[in-house]
KEKOL-681896 format. One record per residue (C-alpha): residue number from 1; residue in one letter; x, y, z. Coordinates in steps of 0.2 Angstrom, whole numbers, plus 2048, in hexadecimal, padded with zeros to 3 digits. Example, Ala and Ser with C-alpha at 12.3 -4.5 7.8 and 13.67 -1.06 7.14 Angstrom:
(1,"A",(83E,7EA,827))
(2,"S",(844,7FB,824))
END
This chain:
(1,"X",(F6C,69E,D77))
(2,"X",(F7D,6A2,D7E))
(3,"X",(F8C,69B,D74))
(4,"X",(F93,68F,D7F))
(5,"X",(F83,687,D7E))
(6,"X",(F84,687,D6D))
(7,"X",(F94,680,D6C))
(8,"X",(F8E,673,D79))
(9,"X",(F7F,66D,D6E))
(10,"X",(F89,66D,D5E))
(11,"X",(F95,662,D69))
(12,"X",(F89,656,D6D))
(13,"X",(F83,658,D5C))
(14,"X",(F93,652,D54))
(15,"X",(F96,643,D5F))
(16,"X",(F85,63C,D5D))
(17,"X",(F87,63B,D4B))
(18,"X",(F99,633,D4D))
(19,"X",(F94,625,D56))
(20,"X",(F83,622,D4B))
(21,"X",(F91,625,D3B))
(22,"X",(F9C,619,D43))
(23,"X",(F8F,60C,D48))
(24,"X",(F85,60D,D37))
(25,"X",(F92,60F,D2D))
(26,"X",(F91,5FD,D25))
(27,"X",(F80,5FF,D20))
(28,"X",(F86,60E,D13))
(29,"X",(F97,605,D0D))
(30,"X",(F8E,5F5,D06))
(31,"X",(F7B,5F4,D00))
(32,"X",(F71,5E5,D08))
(33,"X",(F61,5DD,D06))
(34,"X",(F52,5D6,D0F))
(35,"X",(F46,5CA,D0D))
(36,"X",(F3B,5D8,D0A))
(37,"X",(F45,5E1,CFF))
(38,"X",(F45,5DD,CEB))
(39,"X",(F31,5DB,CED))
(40,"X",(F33,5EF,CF3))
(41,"X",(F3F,5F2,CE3))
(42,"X",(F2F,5EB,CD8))
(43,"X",(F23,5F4,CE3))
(44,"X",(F24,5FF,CF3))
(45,"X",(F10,602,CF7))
(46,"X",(F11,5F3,D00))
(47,"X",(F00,5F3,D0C))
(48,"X",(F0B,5E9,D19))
(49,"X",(F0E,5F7,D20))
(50,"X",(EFB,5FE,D24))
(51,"X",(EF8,5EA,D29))
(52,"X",(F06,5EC,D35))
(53,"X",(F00,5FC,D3C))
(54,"X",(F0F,606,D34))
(55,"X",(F06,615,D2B))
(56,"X",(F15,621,D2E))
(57,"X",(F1D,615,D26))
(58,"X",(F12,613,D18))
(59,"X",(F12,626,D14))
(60,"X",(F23,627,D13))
(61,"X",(F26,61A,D08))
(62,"X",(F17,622,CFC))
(63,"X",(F20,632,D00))
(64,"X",(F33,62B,CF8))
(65,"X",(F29,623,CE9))
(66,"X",(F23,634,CE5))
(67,"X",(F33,63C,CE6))
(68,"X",(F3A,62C,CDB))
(69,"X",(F44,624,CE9))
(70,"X",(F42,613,CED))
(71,"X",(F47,611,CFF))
(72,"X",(F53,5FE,CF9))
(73,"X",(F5B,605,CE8))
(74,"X",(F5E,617,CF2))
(75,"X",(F63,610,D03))
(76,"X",(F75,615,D06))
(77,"X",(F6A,626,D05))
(78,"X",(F5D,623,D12))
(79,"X",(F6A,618,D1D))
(80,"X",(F73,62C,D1C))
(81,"X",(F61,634,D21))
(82,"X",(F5E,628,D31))
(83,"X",(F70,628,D36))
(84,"X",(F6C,63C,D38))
(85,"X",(F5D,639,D3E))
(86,"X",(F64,62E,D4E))
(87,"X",(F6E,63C,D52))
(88,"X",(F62,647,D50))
(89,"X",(F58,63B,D5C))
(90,"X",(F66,63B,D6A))
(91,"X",(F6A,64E,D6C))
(92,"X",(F58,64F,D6E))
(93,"X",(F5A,641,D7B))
(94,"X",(F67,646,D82))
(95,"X",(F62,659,D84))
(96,"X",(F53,654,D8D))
(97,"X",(F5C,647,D98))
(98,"X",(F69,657,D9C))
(99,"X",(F5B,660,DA1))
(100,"X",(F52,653,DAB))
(101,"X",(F62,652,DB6))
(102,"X",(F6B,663,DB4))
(103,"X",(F79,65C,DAB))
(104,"X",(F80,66D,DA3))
(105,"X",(F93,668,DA0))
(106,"X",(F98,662,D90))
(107,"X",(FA2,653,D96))
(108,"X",(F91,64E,DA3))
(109,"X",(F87,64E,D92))
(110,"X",(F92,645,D87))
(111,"X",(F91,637,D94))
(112,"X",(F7D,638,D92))
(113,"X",(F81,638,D7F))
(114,"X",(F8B,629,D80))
(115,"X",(F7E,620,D8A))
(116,"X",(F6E,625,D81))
(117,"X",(F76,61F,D70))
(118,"X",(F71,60E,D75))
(119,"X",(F61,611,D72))
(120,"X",(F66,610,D5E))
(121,"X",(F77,609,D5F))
(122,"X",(F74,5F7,D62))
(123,"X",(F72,5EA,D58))
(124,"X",(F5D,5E7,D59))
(125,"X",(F5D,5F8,D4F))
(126,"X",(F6B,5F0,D45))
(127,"X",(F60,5E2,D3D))
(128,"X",(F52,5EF,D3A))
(129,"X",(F5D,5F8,D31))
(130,"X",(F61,5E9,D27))
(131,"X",(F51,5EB,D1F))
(132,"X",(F58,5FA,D15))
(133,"X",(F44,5FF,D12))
(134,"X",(F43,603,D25))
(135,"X",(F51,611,D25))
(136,"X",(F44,61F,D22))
(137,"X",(F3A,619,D2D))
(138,"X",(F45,616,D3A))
(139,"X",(F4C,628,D37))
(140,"X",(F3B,631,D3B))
(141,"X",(F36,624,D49))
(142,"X",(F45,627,D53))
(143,"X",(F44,63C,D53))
(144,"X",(F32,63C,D57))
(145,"X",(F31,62F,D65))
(146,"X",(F3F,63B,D6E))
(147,"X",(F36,648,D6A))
(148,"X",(F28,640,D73))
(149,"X",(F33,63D,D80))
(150,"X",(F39,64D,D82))
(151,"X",(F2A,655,D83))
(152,"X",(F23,649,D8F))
(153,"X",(F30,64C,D9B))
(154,"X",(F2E,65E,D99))
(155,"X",(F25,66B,DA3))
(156,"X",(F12,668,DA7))
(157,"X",(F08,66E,D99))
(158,"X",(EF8,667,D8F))
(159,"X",(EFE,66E,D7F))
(160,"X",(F0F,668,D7D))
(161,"X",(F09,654,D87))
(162,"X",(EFC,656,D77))
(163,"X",(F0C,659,D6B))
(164,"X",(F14,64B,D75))
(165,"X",(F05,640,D70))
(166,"X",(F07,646,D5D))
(167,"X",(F19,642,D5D))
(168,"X",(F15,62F,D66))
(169,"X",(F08,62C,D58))
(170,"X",(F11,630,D49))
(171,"X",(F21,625,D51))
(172,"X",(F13,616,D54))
(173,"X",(F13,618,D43))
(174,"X",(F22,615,D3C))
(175,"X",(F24,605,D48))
(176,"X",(F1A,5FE,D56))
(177,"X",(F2A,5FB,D61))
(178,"X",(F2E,60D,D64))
(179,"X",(F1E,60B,D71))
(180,"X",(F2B,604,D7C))
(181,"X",(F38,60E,D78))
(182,"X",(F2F,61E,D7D))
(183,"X",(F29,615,D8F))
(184,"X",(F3D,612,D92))
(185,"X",(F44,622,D90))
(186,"X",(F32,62A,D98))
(187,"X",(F2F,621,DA6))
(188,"X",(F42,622,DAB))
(189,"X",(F47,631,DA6))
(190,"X",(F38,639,DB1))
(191,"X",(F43,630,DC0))
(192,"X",(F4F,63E,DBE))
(193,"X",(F41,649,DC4))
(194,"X",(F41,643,DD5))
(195,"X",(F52,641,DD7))
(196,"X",(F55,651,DD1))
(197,"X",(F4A,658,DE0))
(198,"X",(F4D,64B,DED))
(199,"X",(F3C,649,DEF))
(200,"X",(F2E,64B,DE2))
(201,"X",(F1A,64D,DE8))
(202,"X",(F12,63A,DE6))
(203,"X",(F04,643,DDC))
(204,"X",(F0D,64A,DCF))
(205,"X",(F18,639,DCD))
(206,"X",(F07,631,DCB))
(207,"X",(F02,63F,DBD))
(208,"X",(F13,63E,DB4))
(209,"X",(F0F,628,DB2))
(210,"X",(EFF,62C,DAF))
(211,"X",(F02,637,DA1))
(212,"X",(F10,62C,D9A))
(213,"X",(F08,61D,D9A))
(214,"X",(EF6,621,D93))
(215,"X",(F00,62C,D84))
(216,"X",(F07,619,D80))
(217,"X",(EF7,611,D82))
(218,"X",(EED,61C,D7A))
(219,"X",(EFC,61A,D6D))
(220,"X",(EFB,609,D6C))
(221,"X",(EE9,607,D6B))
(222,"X",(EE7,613,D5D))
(223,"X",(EF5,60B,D53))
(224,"X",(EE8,5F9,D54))
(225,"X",(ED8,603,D51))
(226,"X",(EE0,60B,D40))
(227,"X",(EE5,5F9,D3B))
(228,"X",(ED3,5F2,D3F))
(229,"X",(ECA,600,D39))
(230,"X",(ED4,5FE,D28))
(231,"X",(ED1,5E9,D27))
(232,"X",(EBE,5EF,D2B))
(233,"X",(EBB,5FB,D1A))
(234,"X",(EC6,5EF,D10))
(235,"X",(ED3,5F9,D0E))
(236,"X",(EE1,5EC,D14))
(237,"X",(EDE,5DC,D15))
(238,"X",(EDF,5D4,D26))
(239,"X",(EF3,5CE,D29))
(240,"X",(EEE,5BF,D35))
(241,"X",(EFD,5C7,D42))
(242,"X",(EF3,5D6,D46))
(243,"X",(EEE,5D7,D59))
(244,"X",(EE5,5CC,D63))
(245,"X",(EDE,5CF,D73))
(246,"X",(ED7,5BC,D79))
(247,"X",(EDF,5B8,D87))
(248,"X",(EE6,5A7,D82))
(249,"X",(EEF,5B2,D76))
(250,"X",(EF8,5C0,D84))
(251,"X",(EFB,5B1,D91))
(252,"X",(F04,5A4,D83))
(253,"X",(F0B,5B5,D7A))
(254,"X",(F13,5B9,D8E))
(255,"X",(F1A,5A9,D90))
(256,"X",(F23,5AB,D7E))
(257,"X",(F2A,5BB,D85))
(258,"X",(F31,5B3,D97))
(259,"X",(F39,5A4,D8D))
(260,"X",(F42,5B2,D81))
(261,"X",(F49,5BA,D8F))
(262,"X",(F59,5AB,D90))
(263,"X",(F5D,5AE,D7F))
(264,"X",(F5C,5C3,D82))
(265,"X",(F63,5C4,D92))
(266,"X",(F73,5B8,D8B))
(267,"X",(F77,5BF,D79))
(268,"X",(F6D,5C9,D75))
(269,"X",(F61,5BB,D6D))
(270,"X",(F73,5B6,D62))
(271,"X",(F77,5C6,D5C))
(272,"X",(F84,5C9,D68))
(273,"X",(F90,5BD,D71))
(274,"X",(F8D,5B2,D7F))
(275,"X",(F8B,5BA,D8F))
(276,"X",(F8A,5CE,D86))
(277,"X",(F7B,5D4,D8D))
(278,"X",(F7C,5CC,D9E))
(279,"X",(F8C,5D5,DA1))
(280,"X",(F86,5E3,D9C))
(281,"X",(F77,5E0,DAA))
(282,"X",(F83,5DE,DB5))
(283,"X",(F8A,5EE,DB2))
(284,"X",(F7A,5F7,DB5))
(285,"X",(F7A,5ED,DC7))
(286,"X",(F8C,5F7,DC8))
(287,"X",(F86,608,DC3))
(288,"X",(F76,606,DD0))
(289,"X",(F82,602,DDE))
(290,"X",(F8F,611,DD9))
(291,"X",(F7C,61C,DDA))
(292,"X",(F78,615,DEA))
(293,"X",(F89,618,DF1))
(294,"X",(F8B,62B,DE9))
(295,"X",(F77,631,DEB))
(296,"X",(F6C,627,DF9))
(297,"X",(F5D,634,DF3))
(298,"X",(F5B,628,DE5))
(299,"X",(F45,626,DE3))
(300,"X",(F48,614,DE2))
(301,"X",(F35,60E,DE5))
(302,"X",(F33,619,DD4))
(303,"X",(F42,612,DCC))
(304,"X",(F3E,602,DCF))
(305,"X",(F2D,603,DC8))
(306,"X",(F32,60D,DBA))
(307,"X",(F3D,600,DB3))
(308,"X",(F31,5F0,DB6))
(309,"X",(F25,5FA,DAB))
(310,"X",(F30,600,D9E))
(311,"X",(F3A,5EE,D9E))
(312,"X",(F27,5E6,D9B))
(313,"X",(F21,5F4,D8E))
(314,"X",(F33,5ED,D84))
(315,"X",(F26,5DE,D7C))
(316,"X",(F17,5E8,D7E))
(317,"X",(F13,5E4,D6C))
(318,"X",(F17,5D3,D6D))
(319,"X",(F09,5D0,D7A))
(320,"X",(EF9,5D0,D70))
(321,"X",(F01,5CA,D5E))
(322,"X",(EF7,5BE,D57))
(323,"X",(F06,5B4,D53))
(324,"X",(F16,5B8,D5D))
(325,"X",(F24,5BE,D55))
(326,"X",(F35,5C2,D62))
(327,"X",(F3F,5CC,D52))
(328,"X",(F4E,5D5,D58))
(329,"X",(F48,5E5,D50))
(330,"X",(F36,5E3,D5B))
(331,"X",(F40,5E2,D6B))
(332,"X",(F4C,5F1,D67))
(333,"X",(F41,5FB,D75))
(334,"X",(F4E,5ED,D81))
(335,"X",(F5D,5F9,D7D))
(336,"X",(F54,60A,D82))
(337,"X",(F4E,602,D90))
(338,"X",(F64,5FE,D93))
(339,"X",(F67,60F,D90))
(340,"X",(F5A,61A,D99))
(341,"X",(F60,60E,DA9))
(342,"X",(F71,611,DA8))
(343,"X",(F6F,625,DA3))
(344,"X",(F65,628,DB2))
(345,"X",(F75,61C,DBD))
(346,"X",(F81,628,DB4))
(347,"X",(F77,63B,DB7))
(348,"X",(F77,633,DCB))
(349,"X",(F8A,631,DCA))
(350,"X",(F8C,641,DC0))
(351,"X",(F85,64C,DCE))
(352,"X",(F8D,64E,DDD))
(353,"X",(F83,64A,DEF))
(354,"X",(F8A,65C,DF4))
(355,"X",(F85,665,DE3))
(356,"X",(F74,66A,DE3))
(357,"X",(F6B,662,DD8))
(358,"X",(F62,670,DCF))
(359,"X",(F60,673,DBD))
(360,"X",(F67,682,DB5))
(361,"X",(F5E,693,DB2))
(362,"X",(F5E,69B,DA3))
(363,"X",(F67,6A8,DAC))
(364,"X",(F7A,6A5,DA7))
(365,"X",(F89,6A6,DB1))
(366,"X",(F96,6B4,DAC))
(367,"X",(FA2,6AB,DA5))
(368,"X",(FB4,6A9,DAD))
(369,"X",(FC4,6AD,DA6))
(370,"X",(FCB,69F,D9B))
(371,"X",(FD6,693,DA6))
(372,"X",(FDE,683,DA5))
(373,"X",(FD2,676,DAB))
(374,"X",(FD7,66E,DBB))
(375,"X",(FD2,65E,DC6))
(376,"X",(FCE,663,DDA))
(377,"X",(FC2,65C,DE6))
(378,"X",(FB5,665,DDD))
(379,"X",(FB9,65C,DCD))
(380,"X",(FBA,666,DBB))
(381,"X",(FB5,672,DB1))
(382,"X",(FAE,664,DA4))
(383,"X",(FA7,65C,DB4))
(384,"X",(F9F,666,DC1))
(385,"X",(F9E,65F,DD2))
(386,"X",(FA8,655,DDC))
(387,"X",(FB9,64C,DD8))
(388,"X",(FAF,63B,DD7))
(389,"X",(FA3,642,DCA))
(390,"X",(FB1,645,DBE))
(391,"X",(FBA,636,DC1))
(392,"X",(FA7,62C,DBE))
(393,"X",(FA5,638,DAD))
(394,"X",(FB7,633,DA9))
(395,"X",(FB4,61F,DAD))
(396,"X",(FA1,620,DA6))
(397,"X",(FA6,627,D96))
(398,"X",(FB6,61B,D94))
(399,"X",(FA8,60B,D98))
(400,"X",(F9D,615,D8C))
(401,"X",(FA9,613,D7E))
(402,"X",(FAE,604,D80))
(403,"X",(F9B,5FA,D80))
(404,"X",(F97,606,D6F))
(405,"X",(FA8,601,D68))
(406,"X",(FA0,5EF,D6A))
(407,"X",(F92,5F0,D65))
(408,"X",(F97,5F8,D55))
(409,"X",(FA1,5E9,D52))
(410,"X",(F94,5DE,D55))
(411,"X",(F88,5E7,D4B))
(412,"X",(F95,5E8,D3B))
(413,"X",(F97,5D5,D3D))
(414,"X",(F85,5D3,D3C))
(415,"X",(F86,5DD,D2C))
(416,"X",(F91,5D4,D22))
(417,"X",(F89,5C4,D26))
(418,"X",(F7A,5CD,D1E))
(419,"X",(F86,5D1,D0F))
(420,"X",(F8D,5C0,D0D))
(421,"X",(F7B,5B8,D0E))
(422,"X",(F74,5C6,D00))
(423,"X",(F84,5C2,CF5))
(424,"X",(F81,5B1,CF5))
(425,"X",(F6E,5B2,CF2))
(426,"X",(F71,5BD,CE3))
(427,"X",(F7E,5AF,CDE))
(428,"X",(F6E,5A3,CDF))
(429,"X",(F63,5AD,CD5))
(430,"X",(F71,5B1,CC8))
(431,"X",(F70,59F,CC6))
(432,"X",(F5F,59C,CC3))
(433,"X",(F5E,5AA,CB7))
(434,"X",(F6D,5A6,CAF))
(435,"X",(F67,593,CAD))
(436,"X",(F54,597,CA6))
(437,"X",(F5D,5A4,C9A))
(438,"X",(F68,595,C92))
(439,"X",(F59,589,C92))
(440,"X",(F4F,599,C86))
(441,"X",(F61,59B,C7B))
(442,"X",(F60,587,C7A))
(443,"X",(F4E,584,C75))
(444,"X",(F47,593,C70))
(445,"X",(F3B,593,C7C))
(446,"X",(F38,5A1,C87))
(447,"X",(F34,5A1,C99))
(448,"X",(F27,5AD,CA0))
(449,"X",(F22,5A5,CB1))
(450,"X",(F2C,59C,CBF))
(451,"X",(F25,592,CCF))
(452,"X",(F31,591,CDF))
(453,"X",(F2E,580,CED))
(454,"X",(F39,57D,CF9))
(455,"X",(F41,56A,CFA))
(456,"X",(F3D,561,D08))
(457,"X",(F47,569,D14))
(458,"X",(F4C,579,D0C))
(459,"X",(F5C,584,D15))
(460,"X",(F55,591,D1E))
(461,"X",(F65,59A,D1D))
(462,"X",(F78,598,D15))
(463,"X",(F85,58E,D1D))
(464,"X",(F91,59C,D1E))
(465,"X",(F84,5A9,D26))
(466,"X",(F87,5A9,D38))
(467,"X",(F7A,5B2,D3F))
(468,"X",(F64,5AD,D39))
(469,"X",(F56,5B5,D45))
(470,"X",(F46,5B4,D3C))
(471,"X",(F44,5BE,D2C))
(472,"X",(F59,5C2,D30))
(473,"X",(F65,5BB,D25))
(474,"X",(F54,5AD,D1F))
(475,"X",(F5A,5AA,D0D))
(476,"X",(F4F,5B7,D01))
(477,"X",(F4F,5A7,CF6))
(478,"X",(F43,59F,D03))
(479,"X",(F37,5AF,D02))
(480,"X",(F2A,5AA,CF9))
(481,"X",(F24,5BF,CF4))
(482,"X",(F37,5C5,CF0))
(483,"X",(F40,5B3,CE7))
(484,"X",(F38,5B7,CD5))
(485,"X",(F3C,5C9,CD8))
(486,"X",(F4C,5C7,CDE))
(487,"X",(F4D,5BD,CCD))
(488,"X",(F49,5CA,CC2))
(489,"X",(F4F,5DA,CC9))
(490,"X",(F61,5D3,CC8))
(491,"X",(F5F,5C7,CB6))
(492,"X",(F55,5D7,CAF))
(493,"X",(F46,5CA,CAD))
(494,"X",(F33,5CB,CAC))
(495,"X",(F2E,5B9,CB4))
(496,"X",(F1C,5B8,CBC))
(497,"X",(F1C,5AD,CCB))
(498,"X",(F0D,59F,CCA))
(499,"X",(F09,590,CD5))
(500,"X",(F12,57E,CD1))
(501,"X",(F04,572,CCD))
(502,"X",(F04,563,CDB))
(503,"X",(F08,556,CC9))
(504,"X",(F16,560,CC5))
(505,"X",(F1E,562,CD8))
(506,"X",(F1A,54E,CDA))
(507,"X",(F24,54A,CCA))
(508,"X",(F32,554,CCB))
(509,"X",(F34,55A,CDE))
(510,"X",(F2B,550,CEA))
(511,"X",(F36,547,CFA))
(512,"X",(F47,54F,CF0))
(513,"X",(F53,556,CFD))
(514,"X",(F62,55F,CF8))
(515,"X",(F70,566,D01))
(516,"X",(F78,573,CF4))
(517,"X",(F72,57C,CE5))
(518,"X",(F71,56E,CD4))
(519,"X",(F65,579,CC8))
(520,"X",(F69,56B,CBC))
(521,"X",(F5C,560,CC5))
(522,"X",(F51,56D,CCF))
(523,"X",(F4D,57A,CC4))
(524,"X",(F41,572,CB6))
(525,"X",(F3A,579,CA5))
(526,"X",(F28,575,CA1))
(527,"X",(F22,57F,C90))
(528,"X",(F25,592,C95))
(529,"X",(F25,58E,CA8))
(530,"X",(F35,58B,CB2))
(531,"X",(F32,57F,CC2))
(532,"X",(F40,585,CD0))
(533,"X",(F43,578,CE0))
(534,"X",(F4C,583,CEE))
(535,"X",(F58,576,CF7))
END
């Protein structure tokens, strides 16, 4: 490989892992928790994982527990390893997107660096990543789905679709979600095709759907048949959110999708403020009218179909759940679907109408003597083309910046609500622990065993958290699996959880409705058992 191609690649190397630092970078500074998390402290072969079709994952948690590493204890560590693993993810992305469009300058491909890193930089990945046990998971999802999409888009061949597939299935594996991640940046990216030739054959459009789209069903499919298969030898126990294919099911799971779109299409579902997503819509509207306006060849009727497609395959999982669940982290395939949009609106603009729109050999120029680079009506040496491509690059990349600055903020306000709800959940279990261990030092009585019930009408979150989407900032107290465990893992206990007799919850708990923490009159002792009313 010549060395200014070298020097290009470790260019783009550089700047994907500056944004992904930048972007992440609250994730390594403070620890946080899930709801999930202190249950994973106690014990990380969590079946969960196989119930929910994540055997990648599953392995790589086994894997870690060999090694001694436990994915919550060691996550500033695995936050590091996905941080690299993103970037990894985006020169790969962006390599095969240069490609695709015969972007060879480094300035042309920084601008489809900045616009690929919102397929990770956004704050859906965000609240997965707040469950710190995902990061390793996360890492190896997002480098094989693009390698699955690099060699999708690649040249025809039956042995690198069949490493494509490989690739597809191990990410399927580490989270279902990726599906419509890879038909995003697939079907989209395969648009370059055509524009890059004017006109592409019907047929081998056809072929290239064809291929793309039965790789992600037969994905897909094999992802449900491993989990059935499982609940069918009784390895796993059936989850009760598996898939379900009734149609009842799809057509009330579709309508749950439509009504979700007001809240995405605002705020990003309140994860972002009012009106972020719809300007950022509007944006792409912008971008399709600067195409239009710089290349009329545009394959439109492909375009057009290709993000319908990829827009609907966003919620693919979502479809046949048995019980519906809109996460954040379950529609992060909406931001690839942002991104692959606008990459393919930026290589339009990048090339110039007169330029021909040829991918480069392997054959190399001979180099010129070094000059001082200068704007003409050809445009520069960063950006080949015409005048208007470099002042597009230029713009793009200053718009670029701007939205990942953003979004970085968003994402790092996110994370300190997380903080501030972890910091005062472990200020609730301190006090628990702290109370049962005065009761012991007061009558000698230990206490081995503790039952949790919520009060009436029990806080789902804490006043001062701004920002609760399902299992996002839910207090852990309120998680019936992690509370004890949270309890012991910061007191150094050993209590077992047991279930509160109806008598007892009658005599001490029953219609009771509090509005702040009073252990004085909702945690109760009964022998060696510590009754615990959540307000």
């Amino acid at each position: 490989m010549p060395i200014e191609s070298l020097k290009r690649h470790a260019g783009i190397a550089l700047l994907a892992f500056i944004l992904n630092a930048v972007a992440f970078a609250p994730l390594i500074a403070r620890r946080h928790y899930s709801v999930d998390s202190y249950h994973l402290v106690d014990n990380q072969n969590a079946f969960w994982y196989l119930q929910n079709g994540r055997y990648t994952w599953w392995r790589l948690t086994l894997l870690a527990e060999r090694f001694g590493l436990n994915l919550v204890l060691q996550q500033r560590l695995f936050i590091a390893i996905c941080i690299v693993g993103f970037s990894i993810s985006l020169v790969i992305l962006t390599a095969s997107f240069a490609r695709q469009g015969g972007i060879s300058s480094f300035g042309g491909q920084c601008c489809l660096c900045l616009t690929l890193s919102v397929v990770w930089i956004n704050v859906f990945v965000l609240e997965f990543l707040l469950f710190p046990e995902s990061a390793v998971s996360a890492a190896v999802g997002s480098v094989f789905v693009s390698l699955a999409v690099n060699l999708s888009l690649g040249r025809r061949n039956a042995w690198l679709s069949a490493a494509s597939l490989i690739c597809l299935l191990i990410a399927l594996g580490c989270y279902q979600s990726l599906v419509g991640v890879y038909l995003a940046l697939a079907l989209l990216g395969g648009c370059l095709t055509s524009l890059r030739e004017g006109h592409e054959p019907f047929t081998r459009v056809m072929l290239r759907w064809v291929k793309v789209l039965g790789m992600a069903a037969f994905g897909s499919v094999f992802n449900v048949i491993c989990v059935k298969y499982l609940i069918h030898i009784k390895y796993i126990a059936d989850p009760g959110r598996g898939a379900g294919f009734s149609l009842p099911t799809i057509v009330h799971n579709f309508k749950q999708v439509l009504k979700y779109q007001l809240s995405l299409l605002n705020n990003a579902d309140g994860l972002m403020p009012k009106f972020s997503v719809t300007l950022i819509m509007l944006f792409l509207i912008v971008l399709l009218v600067l195409s239009f306006r710089t290349r009329r060849n545009l394959p439109y009727g492909q375009l057009a179909c290709a993000v319908l497609v990829a827009y609907l395959a966003v919620f693919a999982p979502h479809y046949i759940e048995k019980k519906i669940l809109l996460t954040p982290r379950s529609n992060m395939a909406f931001w690839a679907w942002i991104a692959s949009m606008a990459t393919v609106f930026v290589v339009s603009l990048l090339v110039s109408r007169r330029q021909p729109f040829t991918i480069r050999t392997s054959i190399e120029p001979v180099p010129e003597p070094e000059r001082k680079a200068e704007v003409t009506m050809e445009g520069t040496e960063a950006f080949p083309g015409s005048c208007n491509s470099a002042r597009h690059a230029i713009g793009l990349i200053a718009v670029s910046g701007v939205f990942l600055l953003f979004s970085s903020l968003c994402m790092a306000d996110i994370a300190y609500d997380t903080y501030v709800s972890n910091t005062q959940d472990q200020a609730y279990a301190l006090s628990v622990a702290q109370k049962i261990k005065e009761h012991e030092a007061s009558t000698g009585q230990p206490v081995t065993a503790i039952a949790i019930v919520p009060d009436a009408s029990v806080h789902v979150k804490y006043d001062s958290v701004r920002y609760q989407r399902y299992e996002l900032n839910r207090r852990i107290m309120n998680t019936p699996y992690s509370n004890y465990q949270m309890i012991n893992y910061l007191s150094h206990s050993n209590l077992s959880k047991i279930k509160m007799p109806q008598s007892d919850y009658r005599r001490y708990f029953a219609g009771r409705d509090w509005n702040q923490l009073d252990l004085d009159q909702q945690l109760v002792f009964s022998g060696d058992k510590a009754y615990l009313a959540l307000y």
